[in-house]
FIVEXKE-129803 format. One record per residue (C-alpha): y negated, z, x. Coordinates in Angstrom, 2 decimals, always signed. Each point is the difference from the previous one (the first is absolute). Last residue first. Layout:
N
Y  Z  X
...
//
This chain:
339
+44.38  +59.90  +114.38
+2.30  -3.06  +0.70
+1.82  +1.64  -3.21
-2.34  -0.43  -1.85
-1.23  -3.74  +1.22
+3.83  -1.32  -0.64
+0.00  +1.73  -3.22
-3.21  -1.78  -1.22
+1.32  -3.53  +1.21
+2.82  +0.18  -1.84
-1.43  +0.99  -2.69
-2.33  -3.24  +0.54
+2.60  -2.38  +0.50
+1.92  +0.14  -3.25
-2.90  -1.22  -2.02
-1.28  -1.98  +2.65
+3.90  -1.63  +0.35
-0.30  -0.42  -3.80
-3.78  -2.23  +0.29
+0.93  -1.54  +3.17
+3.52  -1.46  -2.27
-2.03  -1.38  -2.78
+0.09  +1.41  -3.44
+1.25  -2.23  -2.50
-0.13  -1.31  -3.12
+2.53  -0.83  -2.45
+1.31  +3.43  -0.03
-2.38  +2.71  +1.61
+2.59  +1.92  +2.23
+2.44  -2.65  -0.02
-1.74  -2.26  +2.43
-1.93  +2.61  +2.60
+3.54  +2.27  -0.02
+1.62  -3.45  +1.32
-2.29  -0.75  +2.64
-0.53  +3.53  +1.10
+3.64  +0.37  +0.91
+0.35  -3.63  +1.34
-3.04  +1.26  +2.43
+1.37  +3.21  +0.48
+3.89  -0.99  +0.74
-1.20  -3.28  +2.44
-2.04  +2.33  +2.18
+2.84  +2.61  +0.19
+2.26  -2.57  +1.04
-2.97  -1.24  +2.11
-0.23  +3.53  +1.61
+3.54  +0.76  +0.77
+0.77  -2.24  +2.84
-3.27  +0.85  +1.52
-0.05  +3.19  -0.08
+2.88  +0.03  +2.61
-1.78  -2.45  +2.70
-3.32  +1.96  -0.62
+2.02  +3.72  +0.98
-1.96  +2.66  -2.15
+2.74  +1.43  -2.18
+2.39  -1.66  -2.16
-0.42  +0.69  -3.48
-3.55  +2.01  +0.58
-1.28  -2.79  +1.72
+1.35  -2.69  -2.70
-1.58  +2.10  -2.39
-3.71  +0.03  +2.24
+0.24  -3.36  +0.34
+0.98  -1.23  -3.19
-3.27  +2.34  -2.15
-2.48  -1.47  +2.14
+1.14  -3.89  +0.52
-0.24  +0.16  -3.91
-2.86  +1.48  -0.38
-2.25  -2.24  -1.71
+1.19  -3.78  -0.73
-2.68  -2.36  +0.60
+0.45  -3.56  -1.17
+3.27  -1.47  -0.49
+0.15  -2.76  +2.19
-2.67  +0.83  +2.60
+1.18  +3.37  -0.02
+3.44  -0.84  +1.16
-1.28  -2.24  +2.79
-2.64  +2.13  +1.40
+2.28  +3.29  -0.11
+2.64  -1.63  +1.84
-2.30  -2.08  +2.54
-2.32  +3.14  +0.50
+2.92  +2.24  +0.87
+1.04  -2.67  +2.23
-3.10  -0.52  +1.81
-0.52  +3.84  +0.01
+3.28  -0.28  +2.09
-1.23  -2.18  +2.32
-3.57  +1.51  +0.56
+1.36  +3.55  +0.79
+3.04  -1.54  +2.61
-3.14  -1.46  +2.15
-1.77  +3.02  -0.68
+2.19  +2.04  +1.21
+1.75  -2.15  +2.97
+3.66  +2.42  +0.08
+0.64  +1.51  +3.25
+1.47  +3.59  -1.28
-2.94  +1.11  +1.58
-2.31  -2.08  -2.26
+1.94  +1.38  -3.68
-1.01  +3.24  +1.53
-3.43  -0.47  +0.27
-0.26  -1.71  -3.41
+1.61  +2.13  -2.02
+3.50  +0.91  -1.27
-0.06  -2.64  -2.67
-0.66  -2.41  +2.37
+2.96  +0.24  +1.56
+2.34  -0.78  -2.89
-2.01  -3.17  -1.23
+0.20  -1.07  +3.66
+3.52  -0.07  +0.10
-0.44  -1.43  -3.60
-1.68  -3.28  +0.88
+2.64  -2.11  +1.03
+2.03  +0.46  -3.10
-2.45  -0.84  -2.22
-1.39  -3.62  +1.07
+2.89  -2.29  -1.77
-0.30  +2.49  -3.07
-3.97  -0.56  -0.03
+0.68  -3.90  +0.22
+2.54  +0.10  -2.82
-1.86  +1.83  -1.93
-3.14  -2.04  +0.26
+2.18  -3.22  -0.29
+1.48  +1.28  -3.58
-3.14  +1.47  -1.86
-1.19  -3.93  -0.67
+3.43  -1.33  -1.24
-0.04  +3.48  -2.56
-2.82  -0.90  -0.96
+0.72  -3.60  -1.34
+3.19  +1.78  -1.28
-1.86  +2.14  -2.61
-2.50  +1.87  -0.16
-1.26  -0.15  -3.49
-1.20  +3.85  -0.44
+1.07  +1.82  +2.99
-3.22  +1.83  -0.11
-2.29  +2.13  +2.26
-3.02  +1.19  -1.59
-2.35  -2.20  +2.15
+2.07  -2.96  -1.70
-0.84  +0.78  -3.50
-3.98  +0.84  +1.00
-0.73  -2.76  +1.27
+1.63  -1.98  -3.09
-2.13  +2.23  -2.33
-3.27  -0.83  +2.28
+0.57  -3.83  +0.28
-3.42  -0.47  -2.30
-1.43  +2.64  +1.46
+0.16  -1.01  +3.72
-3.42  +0.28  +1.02
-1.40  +3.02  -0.77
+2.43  +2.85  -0.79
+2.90  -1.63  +1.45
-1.58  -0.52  +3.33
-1.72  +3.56  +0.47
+3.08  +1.30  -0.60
+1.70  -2.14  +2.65
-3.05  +1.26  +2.23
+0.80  +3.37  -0.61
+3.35  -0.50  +0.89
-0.48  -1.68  +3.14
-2.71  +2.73  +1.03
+2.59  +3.02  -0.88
+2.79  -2.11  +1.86
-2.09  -0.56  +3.16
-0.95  +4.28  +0.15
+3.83  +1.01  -1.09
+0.91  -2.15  +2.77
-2.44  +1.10  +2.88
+1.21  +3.40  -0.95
+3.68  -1.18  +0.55
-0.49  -2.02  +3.06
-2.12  +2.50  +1.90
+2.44  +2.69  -0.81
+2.96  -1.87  +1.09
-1.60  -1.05  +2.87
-1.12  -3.77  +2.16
-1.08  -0.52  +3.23
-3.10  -0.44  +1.75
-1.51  +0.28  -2.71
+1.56  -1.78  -3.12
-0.11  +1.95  -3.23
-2.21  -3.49  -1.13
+2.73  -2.43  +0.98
+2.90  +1.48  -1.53
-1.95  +0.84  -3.46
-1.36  -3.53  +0.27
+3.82  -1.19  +0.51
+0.83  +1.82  -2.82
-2.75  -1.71  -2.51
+1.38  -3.39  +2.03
+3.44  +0.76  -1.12
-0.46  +1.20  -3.87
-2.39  -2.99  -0.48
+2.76  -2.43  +1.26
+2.28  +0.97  -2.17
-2.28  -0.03  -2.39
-0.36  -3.71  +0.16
+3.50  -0.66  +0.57
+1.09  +1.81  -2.75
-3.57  -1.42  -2.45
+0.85  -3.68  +0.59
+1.36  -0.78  -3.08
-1.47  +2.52  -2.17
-3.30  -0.82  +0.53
-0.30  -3.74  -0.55
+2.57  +0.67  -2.99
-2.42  +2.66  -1.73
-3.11  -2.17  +0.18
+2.70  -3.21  -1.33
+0.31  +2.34  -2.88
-3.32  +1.04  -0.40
-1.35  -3.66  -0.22
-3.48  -0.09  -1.73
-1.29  +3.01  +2.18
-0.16  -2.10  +2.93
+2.70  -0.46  +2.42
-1.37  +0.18  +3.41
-2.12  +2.75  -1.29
+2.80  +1.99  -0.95
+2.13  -1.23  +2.77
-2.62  +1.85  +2.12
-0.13  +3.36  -1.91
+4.06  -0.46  -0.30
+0.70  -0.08  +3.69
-2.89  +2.77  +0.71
+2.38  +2.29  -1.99
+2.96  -0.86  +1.90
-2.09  +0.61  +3.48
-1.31  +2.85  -0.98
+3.16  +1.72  -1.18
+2.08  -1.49  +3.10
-2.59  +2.12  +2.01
-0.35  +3.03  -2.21
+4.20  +0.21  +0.28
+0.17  -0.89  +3.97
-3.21  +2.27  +0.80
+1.86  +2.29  +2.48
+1.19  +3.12  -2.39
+0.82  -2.32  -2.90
+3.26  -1.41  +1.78
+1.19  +3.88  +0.44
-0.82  +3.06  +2.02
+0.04  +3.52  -1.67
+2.91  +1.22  +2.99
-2.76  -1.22  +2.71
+1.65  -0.16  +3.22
-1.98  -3.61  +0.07
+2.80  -1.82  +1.46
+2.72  +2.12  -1.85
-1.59  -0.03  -3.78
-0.87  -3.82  +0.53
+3.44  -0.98  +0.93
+1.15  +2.02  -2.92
-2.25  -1.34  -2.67
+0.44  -3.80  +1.32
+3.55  +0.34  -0.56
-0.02  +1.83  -3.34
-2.69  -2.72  -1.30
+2.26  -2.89  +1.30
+3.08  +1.01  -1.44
-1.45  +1.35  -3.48
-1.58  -3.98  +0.22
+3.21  -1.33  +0.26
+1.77  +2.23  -2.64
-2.65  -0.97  -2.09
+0.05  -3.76  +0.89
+4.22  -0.34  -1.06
-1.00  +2.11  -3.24
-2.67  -2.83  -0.91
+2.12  -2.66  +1.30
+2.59  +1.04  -2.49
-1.57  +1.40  -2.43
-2.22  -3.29  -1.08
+1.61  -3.28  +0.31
+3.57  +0.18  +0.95
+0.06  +3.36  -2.40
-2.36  -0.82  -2.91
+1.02  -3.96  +0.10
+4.03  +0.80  +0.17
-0.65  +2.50  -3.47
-1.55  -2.41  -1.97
+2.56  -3.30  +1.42
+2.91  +1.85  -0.72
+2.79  -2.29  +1.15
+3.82  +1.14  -0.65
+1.18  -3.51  -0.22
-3.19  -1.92  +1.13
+0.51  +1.32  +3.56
-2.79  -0.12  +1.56
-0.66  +3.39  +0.93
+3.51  +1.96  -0.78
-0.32  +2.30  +2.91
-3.44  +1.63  -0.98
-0.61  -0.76  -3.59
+3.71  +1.07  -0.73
-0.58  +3.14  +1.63
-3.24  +1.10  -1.07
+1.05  -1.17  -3.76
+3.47  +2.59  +0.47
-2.78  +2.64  +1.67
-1.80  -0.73  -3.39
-3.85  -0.83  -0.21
-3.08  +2.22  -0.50
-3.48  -2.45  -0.26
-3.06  +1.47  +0.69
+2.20  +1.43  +2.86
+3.31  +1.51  +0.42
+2.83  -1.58  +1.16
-0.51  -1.70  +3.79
-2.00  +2.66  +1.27
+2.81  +2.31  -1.24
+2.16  -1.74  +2.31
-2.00  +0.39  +2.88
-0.58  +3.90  -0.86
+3.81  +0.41  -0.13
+0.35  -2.12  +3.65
-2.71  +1.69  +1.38
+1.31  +3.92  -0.98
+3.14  -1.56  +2.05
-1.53  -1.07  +3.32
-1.78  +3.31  -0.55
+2.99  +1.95  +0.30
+1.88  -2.26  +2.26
-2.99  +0.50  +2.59
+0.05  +3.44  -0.88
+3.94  +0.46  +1.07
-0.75  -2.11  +3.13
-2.74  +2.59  +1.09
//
């Protein structure tokens, strides 16, 4: 395992430093350098290239590889509490939730706004919109949590009572852009792709206490994590509180997914595709997966990041769009060969 962890500690490190080159704009590994130890000094100064990295790749590559963390995180926990190897942050509502929620934020600041100011219409939104689907993507779990409650809650009873909340959030989110929220539609629709367009440190401030917490909370959860995975029944004669330890670490699923997807909008499959790698890399002990799975994390999302901006040069493709496209053969395979 310490040979992969170097290995992808190292396939980071190239991807992070072509993050930093190539773009709309391709700069030097000499102008890189300069604009990254030299800030400030007048002497070798390059003010062009010190605003695109200090000011846009930098805290844009620095929130990737956060939100890859968070996403891989959330997708294992999930995959071992539910024993569901298809389980990820859209599975319990989290994604349809945060997407309701954002979407709702610019129907209201639309109206708040008027159509005469679209750029303060746009700021209203965008300024509140992590916390405010952050907060959609935990209540729509919570509903899931509450409504598979009888007497106790079950991995199948949370997943199909999932897919059933998600389906209604989303068609209601449709319903939403398609008649009341058409002026703010195009901007709706930017962030339900998934972007890293203009984060930037502000973000990056915001991601930081949710990882922090969920880090802080980790390691006295995965006992549980572990014993869970081998079923209910036994996990309780081993003397472990099952619903008790079920509820706590869907908390922290739901706090890494939550956060990460209310600052970059939903991205598809990531969670998916890391935890099932990770599982194959070092087999199906939580505490192990869990060192590789945010390296991986970090590796796809930076990945898709940089194939999204070079692949249609000066636009972009955002990052939910190229983990879809690389998420659904994935996905495929993984249902053939459950056959």
């Amino acid at each position: 395992m310490q040979l992969g962890v170097v290995f992808l500690l190292g396939l980071i490190s190239v991807l992070a430093l072509a993050n930093l080159l190539f773009g709309a704009v391709t700069l030097s590994a000499e102008r890189v350098w300069f604009a990254t130890v030299g800030q400030g000094d007048s002497a070798i100064g390059d003010p062009v290239a010190e605003e695109i990295i200090w000011n846009l790749r930098l805290p844009r590559l620095l929130v990737g590889a956060l939100i890859g963390v968070h996403f891989a995180i959330a997708g294992s926990l999930l995959q071992a509490v539910l024993r569901n190897p298809l389980a990820d942050s859209g599975v319990i509502g989290i994604n349809a939730g945060a997407g309701l929620a954002a979407v709702l934020a610019f129907a209201v600041a639309e109206r708040l706004a008027g159509d005469a100011n679209p750029y303060l219409r746009a700021a209203l939104s965008l300024d509140w919109l992590p916390l405010i689907a952050c907060g959609g993507g935990i209540v729509a779990a919570a509903v899931v949590y509450r409504l598979s409650w009888n007497g106790g809650s079950t991995p199948v009873r949370l997943v199909l009572m999932g897919i059933a909340v998600a389906g209604l959030l989303s068609a209601l989110t449709t319903g939403i852009l398609a008649g009341w929220a058409q002026a703010s539609t195009e901007t709706a629709l930017a962030w339900l792709s998934g972007s890293l367009y203009g984060r930037d440190w502000a973000h990056l401030s915001t991601l930081l206490p949710w990882t922090i917490a969920g880090l802080f909370l980790l390691p006295l959860l995965l006992r549980g994590a572990n014993l869970l995975q081998l079923g209910d029944e036994v996990a309780a004669t081993r003397g472990l509180r099952v619903e008790r330890s079920r509820f706590a670490l869907l908390l922290v699923a739901v706090l890494f997914a939550a956060s990460a997807v209310g600052i970059v909008g939903p991205v598809g499959f990531v969670g998916l595709i890391v935890a099932h790698i990770a599982r194959l890399m070092v087999g199906p002990d939580i505490k192990h997966q869990l060192i590789v799975s945010p390296l991986l994390g970090a590796l796809l999302v930076l990945a898709a990041d940089l194939i999204g901006r070079l692949v249609l040069v000066p636009a972009e493709l955002p990052i939910g769009v190229v983990t879809s496209l690389l998420g659904v053969p994935f996905f495929l395979a993984l249902l053939a060969r459950r056959r």
